[in-house]
C-alpha positions in Angstrom: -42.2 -33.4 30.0 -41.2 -32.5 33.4 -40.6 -35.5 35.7 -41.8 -36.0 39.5 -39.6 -35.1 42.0 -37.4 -38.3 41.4 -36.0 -36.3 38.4 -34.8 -37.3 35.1 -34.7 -40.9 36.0 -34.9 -43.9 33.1 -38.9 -44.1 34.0 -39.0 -40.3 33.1 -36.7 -41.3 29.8 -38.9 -44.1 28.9 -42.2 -42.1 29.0 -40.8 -39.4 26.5 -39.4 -42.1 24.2 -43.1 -44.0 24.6 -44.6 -40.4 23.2 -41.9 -40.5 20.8 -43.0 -43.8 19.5 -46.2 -42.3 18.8 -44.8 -39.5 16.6 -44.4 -36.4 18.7 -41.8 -34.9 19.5 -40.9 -35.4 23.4 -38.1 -33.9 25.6 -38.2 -34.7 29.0 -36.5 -32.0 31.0 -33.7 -32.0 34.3 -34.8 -30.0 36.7 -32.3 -31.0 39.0 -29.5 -30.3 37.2 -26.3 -32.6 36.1 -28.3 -35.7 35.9 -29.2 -35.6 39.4 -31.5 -38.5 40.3 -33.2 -39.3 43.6 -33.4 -43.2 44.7 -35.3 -43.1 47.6 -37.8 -40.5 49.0 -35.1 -39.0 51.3 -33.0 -37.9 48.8 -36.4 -36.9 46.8 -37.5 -34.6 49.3 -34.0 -32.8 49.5 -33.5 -32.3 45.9 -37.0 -31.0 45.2 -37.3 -28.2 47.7 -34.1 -27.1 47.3 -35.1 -26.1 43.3 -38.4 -24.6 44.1 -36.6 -22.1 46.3 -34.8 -20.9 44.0 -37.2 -19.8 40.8 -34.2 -18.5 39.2 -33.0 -21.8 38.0 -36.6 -23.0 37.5 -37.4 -20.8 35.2 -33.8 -20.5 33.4 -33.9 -25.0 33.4 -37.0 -24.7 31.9 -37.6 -21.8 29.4 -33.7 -23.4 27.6 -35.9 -26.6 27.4 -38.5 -24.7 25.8 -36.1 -22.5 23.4 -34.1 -26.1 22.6 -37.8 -27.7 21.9 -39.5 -25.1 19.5 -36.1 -24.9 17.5 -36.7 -28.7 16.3 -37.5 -28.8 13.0 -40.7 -31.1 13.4 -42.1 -28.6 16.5 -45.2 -26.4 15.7 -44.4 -24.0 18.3 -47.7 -22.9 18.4 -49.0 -26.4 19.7 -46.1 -27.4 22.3 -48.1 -29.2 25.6 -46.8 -30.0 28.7 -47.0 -33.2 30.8 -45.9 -33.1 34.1 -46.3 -35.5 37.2 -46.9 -34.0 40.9 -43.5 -32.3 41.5 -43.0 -31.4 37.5 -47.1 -30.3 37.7 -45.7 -27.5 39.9 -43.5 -26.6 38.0 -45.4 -26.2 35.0 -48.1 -24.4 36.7 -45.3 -21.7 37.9 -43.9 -21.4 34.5 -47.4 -21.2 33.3 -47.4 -18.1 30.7 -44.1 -16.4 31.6 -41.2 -16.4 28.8 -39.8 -13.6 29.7 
């Protein structure tokens, strides 16, 4: 799961462990980096432009979530899916089919 452009805040947290609760296995990812967490939609719109512009770290962030997520011993790597809200939708559209 990649969160909105709040980051990996506890709603983010609580969603994953909601799809956990329901028997899948559920990562939610940190795009931002070192827990970095947006409070108010200043800060939001700071912290989200500033990783999009750089599609180094995008892509590094989120293909070690991948590699970290098919590696779990209850992951079909084969059926992995992605949910994503608006700011974590474009991310997952940009990392749509690359892995290398």
């Amino acid at each position: 799961m990649v969160p909105e452009w709040w980051g990996l805040n506890d709603y983010a947290r609580k969603r994953a462990r909601m799809l956990a609760e329901l028997g899948y296995t559920a990562w939610a990812i940190d795009m931002y980096g070192v827990g970095k967490v947006a409070t108010n939609p200043d800060e939001a719109s700071k912290l989200s432009p500033e990783v999009m512009k750089n599609f180094d770290v995008v892509k590094v962030r989120f293909l070690a979530a991948m590699d970290f997520l098919e590696r779990q011993p209850t992951v079909d790597p084969t059926r992995i899916v992605a949910i994503a809200y608006c700011f974590g939708g474009a991310v997952v559209l940009s990392m749509a089919g690359r892995r290398s």
